[in-house]
Chimera marker file (.cmm) of the C-alpha trace (Angstrom):
<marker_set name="trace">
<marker id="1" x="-1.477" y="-5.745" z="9.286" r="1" g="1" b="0" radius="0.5"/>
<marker id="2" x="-2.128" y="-8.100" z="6.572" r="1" g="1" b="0" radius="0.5"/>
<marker id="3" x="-3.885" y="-10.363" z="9.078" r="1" g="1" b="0" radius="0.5"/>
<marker id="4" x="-6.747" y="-7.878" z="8.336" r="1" g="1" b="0" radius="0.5"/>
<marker id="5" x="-6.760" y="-8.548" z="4.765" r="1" g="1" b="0" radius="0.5"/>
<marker id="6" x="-6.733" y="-12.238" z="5.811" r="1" g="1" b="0" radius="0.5"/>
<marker id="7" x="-9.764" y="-11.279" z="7.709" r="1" g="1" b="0" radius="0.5"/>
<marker id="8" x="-11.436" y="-9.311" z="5.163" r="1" g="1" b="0" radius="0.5"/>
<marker id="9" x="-11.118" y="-11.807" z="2.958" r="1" g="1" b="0" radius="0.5"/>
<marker id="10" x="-12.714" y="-14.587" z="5.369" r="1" g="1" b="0" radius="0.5"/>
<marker id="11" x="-15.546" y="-12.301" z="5.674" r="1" g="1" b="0" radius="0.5"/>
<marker id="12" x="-15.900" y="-13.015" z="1.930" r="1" g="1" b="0" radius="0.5"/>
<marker id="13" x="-15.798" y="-16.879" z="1.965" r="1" g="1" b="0" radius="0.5"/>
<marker id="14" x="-12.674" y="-17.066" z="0.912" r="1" g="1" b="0" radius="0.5"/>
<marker id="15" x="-10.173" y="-19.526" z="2.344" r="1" g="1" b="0" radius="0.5"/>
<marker id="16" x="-6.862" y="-20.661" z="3.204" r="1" g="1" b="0" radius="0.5"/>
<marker id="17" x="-7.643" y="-23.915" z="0.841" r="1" g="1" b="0" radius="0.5"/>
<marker id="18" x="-7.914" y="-21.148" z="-1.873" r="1" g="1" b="0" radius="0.5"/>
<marker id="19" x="-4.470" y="-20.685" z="-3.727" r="1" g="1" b="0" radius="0.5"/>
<marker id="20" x="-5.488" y="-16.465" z="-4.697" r="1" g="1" b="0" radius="0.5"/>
<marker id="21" x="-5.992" y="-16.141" z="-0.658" r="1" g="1" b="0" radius="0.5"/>
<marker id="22" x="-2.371" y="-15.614" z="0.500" r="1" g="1" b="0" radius="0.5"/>
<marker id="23" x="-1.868" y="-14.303" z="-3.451" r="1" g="1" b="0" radius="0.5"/>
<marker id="24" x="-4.949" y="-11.729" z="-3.003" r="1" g="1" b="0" radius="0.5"/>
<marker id="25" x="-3.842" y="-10.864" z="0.187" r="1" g="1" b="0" radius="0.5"/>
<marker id="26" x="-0.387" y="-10.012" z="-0.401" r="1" g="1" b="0" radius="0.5"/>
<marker id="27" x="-1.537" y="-7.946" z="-3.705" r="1" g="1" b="0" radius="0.5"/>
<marker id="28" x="-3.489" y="-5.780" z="-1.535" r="1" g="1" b="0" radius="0.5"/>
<marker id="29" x="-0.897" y="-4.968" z="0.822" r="1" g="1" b="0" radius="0.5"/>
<marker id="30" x="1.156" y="-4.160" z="-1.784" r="1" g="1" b="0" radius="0.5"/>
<marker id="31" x="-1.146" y="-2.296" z="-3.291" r="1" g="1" b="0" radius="0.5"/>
<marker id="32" x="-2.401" y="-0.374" z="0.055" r="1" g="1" b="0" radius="0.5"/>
<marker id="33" x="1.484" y="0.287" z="0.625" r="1" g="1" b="0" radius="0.5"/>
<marker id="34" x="2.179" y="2.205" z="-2.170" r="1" g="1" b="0" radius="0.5"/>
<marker id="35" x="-1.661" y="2.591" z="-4.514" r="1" g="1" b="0" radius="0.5"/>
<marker id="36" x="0.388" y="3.929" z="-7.700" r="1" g="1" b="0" radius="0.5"/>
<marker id="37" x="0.647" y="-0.256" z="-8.243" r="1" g="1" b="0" radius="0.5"/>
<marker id="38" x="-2.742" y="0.009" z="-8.634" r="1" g="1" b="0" radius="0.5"/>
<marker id="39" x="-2.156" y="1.977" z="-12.342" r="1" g="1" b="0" radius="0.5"/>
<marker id="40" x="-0.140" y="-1.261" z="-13.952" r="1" g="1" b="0" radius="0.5"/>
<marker id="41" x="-1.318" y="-4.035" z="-12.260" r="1" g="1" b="0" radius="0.5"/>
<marker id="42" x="0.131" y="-6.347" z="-15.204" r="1" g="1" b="0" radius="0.5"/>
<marker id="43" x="3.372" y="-4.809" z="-14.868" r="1" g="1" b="0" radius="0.5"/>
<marker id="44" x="4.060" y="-4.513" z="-11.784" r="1" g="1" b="0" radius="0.5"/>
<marker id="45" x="1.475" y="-5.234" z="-9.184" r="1" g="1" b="0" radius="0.5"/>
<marker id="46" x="1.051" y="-9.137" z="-10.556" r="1" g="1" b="0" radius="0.5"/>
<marker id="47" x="4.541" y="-9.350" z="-11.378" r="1" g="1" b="0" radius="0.5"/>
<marker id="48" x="5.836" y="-8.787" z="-7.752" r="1" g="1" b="0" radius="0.5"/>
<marker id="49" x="3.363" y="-11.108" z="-6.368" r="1" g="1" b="0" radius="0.5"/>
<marker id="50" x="3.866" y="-13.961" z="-8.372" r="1" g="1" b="0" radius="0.5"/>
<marker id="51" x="7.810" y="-13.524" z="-8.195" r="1" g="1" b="0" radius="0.5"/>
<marker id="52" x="6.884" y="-14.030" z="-4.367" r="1" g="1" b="0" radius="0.5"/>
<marker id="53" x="4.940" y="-16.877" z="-4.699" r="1" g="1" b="0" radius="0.5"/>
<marker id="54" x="7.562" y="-18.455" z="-7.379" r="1" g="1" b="0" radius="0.5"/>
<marker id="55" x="4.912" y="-18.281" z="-10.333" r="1" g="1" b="0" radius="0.5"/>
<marker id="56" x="4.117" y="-16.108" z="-13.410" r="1" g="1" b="0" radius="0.5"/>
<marker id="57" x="1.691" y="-12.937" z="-13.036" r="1" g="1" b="0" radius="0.5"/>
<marker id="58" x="-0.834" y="-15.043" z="-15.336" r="1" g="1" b="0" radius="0.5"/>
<marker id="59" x="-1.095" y="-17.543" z="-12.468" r="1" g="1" b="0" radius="0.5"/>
<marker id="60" x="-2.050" y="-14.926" z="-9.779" r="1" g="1" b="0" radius="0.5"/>
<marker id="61" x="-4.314" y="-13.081" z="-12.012" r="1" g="1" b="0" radius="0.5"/>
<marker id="62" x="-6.307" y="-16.298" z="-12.790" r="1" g="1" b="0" radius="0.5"/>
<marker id="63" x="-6.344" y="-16.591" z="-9.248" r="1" g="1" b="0" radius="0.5"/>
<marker id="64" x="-7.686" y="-13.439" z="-8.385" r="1" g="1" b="0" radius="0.5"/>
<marker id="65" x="-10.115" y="-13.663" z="-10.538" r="1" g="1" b="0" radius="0.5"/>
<marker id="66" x="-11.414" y="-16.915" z="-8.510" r="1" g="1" b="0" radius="0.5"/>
<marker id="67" x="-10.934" y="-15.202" z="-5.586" r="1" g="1" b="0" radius="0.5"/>
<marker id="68" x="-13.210" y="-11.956" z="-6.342" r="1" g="1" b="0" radius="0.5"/>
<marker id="69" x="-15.704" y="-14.522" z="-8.243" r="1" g="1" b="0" radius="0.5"/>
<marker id="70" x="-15.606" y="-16.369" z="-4.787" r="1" g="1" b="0" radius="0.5"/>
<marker id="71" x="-16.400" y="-12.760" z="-2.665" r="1" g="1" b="0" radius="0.5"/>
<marker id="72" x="-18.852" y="-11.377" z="-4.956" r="1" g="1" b="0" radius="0.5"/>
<marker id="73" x="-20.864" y="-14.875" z="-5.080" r="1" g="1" b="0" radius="0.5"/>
<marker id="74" x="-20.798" y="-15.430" z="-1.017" r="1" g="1" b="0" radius="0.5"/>
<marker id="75" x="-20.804" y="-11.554" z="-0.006" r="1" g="1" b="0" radius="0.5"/>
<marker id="76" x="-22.132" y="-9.132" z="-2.868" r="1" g="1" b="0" radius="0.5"/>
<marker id="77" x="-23.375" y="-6.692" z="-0.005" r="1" g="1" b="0" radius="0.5"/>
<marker id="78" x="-20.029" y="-6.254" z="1.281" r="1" g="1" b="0" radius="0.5"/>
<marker id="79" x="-18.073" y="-5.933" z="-1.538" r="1" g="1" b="0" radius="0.5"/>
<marker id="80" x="-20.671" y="-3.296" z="-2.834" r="1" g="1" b="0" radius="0.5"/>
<marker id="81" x="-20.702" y="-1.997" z="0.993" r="1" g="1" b="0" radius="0.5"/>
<marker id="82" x="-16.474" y="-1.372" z="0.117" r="1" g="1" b="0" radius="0.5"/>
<marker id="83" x="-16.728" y="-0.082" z="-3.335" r="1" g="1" b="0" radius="0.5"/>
<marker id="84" x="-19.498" y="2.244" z="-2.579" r="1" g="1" b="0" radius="0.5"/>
<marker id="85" x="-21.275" y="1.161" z="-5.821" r="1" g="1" b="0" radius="0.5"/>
<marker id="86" x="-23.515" y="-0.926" z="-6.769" r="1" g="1" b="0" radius="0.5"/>
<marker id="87" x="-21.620" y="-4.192" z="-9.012" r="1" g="1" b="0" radius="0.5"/>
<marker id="88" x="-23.729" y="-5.759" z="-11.501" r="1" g="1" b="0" radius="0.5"/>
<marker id="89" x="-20.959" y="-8.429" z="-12.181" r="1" g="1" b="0" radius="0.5"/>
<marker id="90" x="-18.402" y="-9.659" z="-10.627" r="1" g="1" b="0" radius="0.5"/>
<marker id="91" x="-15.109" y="-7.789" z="-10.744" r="1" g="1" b="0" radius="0.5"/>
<marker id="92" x="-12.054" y="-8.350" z="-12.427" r="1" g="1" b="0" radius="0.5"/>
<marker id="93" x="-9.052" y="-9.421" z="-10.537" r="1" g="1" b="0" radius="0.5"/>
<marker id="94" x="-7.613" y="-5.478" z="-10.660" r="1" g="1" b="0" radius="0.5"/>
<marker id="95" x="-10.877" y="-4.030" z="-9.763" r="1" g="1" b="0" radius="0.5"/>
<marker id="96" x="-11.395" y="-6.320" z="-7.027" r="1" g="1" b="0" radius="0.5"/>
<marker id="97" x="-7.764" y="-5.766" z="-5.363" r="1" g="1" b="0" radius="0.5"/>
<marker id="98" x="-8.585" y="-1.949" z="-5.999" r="1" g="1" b="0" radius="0.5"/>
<marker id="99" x="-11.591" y="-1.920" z="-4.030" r="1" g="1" b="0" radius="0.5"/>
<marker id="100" x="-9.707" y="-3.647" z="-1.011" r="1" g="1" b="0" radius="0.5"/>
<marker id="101" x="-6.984" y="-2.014" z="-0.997" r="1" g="1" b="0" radius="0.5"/>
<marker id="102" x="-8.700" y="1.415" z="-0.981" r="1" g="1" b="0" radius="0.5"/>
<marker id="103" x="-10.489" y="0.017" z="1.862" r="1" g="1" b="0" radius="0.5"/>
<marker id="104" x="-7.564" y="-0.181" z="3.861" r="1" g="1" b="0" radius="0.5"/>
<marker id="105" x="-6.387" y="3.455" z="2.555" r="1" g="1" b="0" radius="0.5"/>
<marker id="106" x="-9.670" y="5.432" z="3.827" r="1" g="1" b="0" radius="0.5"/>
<marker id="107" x="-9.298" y="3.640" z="6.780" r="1" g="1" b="0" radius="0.5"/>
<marker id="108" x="-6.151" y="5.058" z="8.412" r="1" g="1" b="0" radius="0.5"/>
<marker id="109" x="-4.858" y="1.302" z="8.399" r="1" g="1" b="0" radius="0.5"/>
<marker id="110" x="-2.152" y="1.122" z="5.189" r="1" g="1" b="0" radius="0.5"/>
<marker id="111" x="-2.525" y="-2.910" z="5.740" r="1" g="1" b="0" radius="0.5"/>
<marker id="112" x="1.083" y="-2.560" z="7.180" r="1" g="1" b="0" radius="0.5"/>
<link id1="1" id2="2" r="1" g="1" b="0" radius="0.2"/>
<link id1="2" id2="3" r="1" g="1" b="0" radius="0.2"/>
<link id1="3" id2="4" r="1" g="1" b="0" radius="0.2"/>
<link id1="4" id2="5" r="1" g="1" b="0" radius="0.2"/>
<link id1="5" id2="6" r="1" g="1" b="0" radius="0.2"/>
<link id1="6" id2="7" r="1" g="1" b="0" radius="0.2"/>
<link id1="7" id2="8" r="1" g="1" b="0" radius="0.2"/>
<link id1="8" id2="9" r="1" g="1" b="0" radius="0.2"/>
<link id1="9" id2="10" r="1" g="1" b="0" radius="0.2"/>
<link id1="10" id2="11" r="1" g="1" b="0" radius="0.2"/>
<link id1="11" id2="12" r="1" g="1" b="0" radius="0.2"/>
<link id1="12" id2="13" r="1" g="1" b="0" radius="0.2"/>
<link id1="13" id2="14" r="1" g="1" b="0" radius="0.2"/>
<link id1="14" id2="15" r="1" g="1" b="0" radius="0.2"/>
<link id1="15" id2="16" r="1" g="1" b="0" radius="0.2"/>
<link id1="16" id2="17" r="1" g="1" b="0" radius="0.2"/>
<link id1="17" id2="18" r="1" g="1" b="0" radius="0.2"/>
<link id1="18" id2="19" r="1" g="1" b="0" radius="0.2"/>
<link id1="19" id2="20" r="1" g="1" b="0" radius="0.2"/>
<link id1="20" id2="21" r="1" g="1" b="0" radius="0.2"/>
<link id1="21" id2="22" r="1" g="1" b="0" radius="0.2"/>
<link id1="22" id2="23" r="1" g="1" b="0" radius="0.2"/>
<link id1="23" id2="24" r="1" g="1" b="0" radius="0.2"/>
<link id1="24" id2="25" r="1" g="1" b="0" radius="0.2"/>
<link id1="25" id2="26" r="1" g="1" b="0" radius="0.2"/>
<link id1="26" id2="27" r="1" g="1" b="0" radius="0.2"/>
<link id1="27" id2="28" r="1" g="1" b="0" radius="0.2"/>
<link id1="28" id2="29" r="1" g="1" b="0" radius="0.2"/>
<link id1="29" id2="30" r="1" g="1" b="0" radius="0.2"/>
<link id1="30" id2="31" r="1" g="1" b="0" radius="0.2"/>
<link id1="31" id2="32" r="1" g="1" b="0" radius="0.2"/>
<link id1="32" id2="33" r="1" g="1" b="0" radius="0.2"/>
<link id1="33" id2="34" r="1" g="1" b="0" radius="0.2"/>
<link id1="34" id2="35" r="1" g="1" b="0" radius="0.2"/>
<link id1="35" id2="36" r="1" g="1" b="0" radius="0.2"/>
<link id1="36" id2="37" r="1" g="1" b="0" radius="0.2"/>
<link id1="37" id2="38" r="1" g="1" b="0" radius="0.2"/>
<link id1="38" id2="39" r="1" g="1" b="0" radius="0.2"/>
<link id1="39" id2="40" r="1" g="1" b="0" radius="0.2"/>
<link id1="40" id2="41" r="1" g="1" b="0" radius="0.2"/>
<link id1="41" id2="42" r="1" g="1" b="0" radius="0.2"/>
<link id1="42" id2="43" r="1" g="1" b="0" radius="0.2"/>
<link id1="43" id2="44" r="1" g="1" b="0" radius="0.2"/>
<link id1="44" id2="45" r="1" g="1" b="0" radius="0.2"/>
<link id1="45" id2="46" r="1" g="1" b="0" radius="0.2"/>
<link id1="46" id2="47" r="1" g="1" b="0" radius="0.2"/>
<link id1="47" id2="48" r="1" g="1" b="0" radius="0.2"/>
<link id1="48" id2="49" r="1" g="1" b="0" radius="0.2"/>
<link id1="49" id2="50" r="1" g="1" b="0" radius="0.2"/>
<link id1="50" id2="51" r="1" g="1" b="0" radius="0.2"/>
<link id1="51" id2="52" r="1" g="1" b="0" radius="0.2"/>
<link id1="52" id2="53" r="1" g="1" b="0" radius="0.2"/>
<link id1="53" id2="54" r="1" g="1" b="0" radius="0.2"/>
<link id1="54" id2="55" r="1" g="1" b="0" radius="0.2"/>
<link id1="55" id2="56" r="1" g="1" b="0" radius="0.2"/>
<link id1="56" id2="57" r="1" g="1" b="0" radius="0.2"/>
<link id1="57" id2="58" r="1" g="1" b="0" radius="0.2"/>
<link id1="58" id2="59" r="1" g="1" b="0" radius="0.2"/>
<link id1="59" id2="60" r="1" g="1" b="0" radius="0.2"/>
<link id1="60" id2="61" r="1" g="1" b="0" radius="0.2"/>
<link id1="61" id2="62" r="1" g="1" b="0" radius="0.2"/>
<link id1="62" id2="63" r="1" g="1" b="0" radius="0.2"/>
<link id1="63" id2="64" r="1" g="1" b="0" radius="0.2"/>
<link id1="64" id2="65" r="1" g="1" b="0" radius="0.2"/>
<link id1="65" id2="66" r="1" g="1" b="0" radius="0.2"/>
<link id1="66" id2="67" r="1" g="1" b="0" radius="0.2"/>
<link id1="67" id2="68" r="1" g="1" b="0" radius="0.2"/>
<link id1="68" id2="69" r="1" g="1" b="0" radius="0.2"/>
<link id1="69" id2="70" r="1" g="1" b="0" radius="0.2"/>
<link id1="70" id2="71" r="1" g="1" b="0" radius="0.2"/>
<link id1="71" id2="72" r="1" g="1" b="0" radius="0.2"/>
<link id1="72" id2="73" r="1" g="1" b="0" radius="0.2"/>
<link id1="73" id2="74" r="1" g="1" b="0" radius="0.2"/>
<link id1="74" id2="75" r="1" g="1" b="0" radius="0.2"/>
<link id1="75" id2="76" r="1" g="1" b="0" radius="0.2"/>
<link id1="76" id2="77" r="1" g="1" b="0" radius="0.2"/>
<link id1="77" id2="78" r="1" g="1" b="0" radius="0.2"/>
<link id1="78" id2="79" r="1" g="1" b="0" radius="0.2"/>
<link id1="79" id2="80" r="1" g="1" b="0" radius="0.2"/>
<link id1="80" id2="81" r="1" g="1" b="0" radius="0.2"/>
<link id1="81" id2="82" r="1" g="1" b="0" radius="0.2"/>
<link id1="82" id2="83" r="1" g="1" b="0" radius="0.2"/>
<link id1="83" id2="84" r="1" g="1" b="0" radius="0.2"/>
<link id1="84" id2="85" r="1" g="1" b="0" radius="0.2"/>
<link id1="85" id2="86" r="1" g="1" b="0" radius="0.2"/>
<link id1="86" id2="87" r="1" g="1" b="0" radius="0.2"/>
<link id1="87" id2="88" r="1" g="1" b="0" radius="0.2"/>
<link id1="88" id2="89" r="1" g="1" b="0" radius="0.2"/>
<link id1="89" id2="90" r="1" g="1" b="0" radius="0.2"/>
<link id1="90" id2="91" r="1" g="1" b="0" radius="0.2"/>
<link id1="91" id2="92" r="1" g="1" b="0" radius="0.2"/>
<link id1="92" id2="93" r="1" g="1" b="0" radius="0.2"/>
<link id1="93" id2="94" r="1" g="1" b="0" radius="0.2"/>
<link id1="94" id2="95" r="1" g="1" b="0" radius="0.2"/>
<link id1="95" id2="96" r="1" g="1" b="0" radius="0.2"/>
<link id1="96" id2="97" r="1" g="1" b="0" radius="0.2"/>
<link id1="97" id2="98" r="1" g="1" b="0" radius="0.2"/>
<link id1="98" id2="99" r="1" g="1" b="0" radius="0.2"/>
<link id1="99" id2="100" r="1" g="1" b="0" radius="0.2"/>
<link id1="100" id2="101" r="1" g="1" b="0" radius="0.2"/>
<link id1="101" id2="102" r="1" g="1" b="0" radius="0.2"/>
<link id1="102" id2="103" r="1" g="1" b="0" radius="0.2"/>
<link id1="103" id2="104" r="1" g="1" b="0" radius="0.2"/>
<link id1="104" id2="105" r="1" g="1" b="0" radius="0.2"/>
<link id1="105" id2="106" r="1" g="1" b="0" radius="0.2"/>
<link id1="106" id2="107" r="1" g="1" b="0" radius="0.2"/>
<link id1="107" id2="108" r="1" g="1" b="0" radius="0.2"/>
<link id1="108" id2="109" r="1" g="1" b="0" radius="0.2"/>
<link id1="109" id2="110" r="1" g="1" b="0" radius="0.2"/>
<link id1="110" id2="111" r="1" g="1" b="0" radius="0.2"/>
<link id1="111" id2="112" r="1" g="1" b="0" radius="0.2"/>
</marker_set>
């Protein structure tokens, strides 16, 4: 359910007050739904979110990028703990909705 990415992302420090949150979230259930997203984020993973949230993909990557600047800052462990590598810098927005979504993947739950 995508209350567990809501969840996940909590775990992170990440908020509600944060725009990205219900942005992030919904790219990784997309994303967890069908992972071949995952190969043109620009032009069609970002584009389907932000035609969602009534705004242009440049918007939602911007605020990914906060988002996975917020969860590596506040929870480096975890997000290394998820990507099962080490991360000497924080992510980019696609790497960072990669690593989540693949999180729900191995985990049996699709984020559905």
């Amino acid at each position: 359910h995508i209350f567990e990415v809501y969840e996940l992302l909590m775990r992170f420090g990440v908020g509600r007050k944060y725009q990205g949150f219900d942005q992030c979230a919904h790219a990784v259930y997309l994303s967890a739904e069908q992972p071949e997203r995952l190969t043109l984020v620009t032009k069609w993973l970002y584009p389907d979110v932000a035609k969602q949230f009534g705004v242009s993909w440049t918007v939602i990557e911007r605020n990914l990028r906060t988002v996975s600047r917020i969860a590596w800052e506040n929870n480096r462990p975890l997000l290394e703990q998820l990507a099962g590598e080490e991360i000497p810098k924080i992510p980019s927005s696609s790497k960072f909705v990669r690593i989540l979504a693949y999180h729900f993947l191995r985990s049996g739950d699709r984020a559905a």
